[in-house]
Each structure stands twice: as structure tokens, then as C-alpha cells.
C-alpha positions as CSV (number, residue, x, y, z in Angstrom):
1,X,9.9,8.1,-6.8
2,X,6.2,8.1,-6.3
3,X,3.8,5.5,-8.1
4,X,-0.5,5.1,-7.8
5,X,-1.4,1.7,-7.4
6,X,-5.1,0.8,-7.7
7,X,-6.6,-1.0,-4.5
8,X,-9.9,-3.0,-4.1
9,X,-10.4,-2.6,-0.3
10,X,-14.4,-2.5,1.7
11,X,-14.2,0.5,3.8
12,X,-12.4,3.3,5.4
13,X,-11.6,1.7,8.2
14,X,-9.1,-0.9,6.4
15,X,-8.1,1.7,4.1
16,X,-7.0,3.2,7.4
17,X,-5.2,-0.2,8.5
18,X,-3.4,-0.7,4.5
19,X,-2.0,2.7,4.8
20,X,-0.6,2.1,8.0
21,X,0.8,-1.3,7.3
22,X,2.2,0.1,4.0
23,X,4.2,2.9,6.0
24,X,5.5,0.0,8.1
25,X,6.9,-1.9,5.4
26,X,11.0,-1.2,4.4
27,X,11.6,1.0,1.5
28,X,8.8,2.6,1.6
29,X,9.1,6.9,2.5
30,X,5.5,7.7,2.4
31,X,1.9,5.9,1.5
32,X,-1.8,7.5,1.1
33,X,-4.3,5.3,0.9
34,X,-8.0,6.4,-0.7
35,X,-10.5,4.4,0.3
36,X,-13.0,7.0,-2.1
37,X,-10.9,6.9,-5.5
38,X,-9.5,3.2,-4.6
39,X,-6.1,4.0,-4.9
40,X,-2.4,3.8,-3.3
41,X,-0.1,6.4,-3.3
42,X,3.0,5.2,-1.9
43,X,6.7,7.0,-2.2
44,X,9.9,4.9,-2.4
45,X,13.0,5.2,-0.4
46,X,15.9,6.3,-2.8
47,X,17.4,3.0,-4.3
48,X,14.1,1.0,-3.3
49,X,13.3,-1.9,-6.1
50,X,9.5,-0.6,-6.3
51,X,8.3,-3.9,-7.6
52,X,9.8,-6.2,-4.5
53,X,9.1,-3.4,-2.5
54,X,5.5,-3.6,-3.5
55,X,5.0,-7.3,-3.2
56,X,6.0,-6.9,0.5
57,X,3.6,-3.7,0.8
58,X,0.6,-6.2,-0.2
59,X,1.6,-9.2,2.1
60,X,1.9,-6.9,5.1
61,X,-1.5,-5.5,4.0
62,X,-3.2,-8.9,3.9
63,X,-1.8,-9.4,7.4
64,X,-4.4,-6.9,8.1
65,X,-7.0,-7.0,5.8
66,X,-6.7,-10.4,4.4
67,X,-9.0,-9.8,1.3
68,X,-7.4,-6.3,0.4
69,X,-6.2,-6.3,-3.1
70,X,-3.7,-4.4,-4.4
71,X,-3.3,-4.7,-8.4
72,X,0.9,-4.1,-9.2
């Protein structure tokens, strides 16, 4: 499953950094992040609970880029 989460984040750079620590995070098959449209891509692993999933996406992304914003 595949959901497109709006993100607030300041450049390319940490877009760069969110997508990476995103792809890092368990459950999670794929992520895109857009630092141009301001938007997450991100593709579950089958049987992944998207919205724990997610909330585990954004605290690994704040570990990076502590004022990223992700809005689930």
C-alpha cells in the first residue's frame, strides 16, 4: 500500500536526509521524498499498521532534521 503524506521541510538537502531516514525505518518498502511539491511518498511492507508505522517514520526523521514536519 502506498499513501502521500504532506511534509513541511527547508531544503533539499533534508529532504534528502527524511527520505533516507524514512527508508531506514521497519515496515516501510519504499519512500520518495519532494522537497518541490512538499510531499512523502512512502510504500508499506505487506501487513505494516501504516499509522504506527508512520509515527516511527516522523521520529526517526526529527532525529535528522529536528524541525521537519510531517502532517499524518
Amino acid at each position: 500500500m502506498k499513501k502521500t503524506y504532506k511534509i513541511e521541510v527547508d531544503c533539499a538537502g533534508c529532504a534528502l536526509k527524511m527520505e533516507d531516514a524514512a527508508k531506514k525505518t521497519a515496515g516501510v518498502k519504499e519512500a520518495t521524498v519532494n522537497f518541490m511539491t512538499q510531499k512523502m511518498i512512502v510504500e508499506f511492507e505487506d501487513g505494516a499498521d501504516a499509522a504506527s508505522v508512520m509515527k516511527a517514520v516522523l521520529k526517526n526523521c526529527k532525529k535528522v532534521e529536528d524541525d521537519c514536519e510531517i502532517y499524518l
